[in-house]
N, C-alpha and C positions, 0 to 999 in steps of 0.2 A: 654191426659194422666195425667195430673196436674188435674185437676177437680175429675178424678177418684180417686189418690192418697189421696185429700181433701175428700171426702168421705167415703172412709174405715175409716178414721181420724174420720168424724161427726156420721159413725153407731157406732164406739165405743163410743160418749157422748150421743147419743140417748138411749144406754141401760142403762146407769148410773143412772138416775130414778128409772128405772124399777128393775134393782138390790138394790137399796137404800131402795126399797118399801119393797123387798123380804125380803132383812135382816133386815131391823126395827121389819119384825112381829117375822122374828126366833130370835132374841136378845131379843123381848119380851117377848116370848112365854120359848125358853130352856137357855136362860142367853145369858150376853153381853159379856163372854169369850170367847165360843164358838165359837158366830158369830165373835168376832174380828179374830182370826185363822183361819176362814173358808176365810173370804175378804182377808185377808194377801195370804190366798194359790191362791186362784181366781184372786189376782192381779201376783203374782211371776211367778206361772207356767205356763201360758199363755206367758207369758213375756217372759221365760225362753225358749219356745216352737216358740216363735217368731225369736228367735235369729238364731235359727236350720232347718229354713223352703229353700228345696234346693231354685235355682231360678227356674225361670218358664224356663231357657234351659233345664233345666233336667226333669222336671214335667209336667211342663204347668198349664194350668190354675188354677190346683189344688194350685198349688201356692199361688192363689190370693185368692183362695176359703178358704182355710188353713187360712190365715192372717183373713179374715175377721171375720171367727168363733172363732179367736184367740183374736180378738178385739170386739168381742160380750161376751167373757166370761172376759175380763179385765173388762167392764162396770160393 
């Protein structure tokens, strides 16, 4: 269970790249205001969405599922 916990943990820094790449072109391409509000909201609400996720007695696996898409949009 610790090994799995550490990996929800490493796909949320595997996307970080991959979001760093996305916003470089849009901060390029329609200004560096924007995208800074757009990474602020991408980081808060996930976050904020993380906090509110029932546990998995209530749910189940969706749980787990929830957190992970919630730590792919943090990235």
């Amino acid at each position: 269970n610790l090994i799995l916990s550490y990996a929800i943990f490493a796909i949320g820094a595997f996307f970080r790249p991959l979001g760093g790449i996305v916003f470089a072109h849009i901060g390029d391409t329609k200004g560096r205001k924007n995208t800074f509000v757009y990474t602020i909201l991408f980081m808060a609400l996930p976050t904020l969405f993380i906090a509110f996720i029932p546990s998995t007695v209530e749910i189940g696996a969706l749980a787990t599922i929830l957190l992970i898409i919630f730590r792919i949009l943090q990235g």
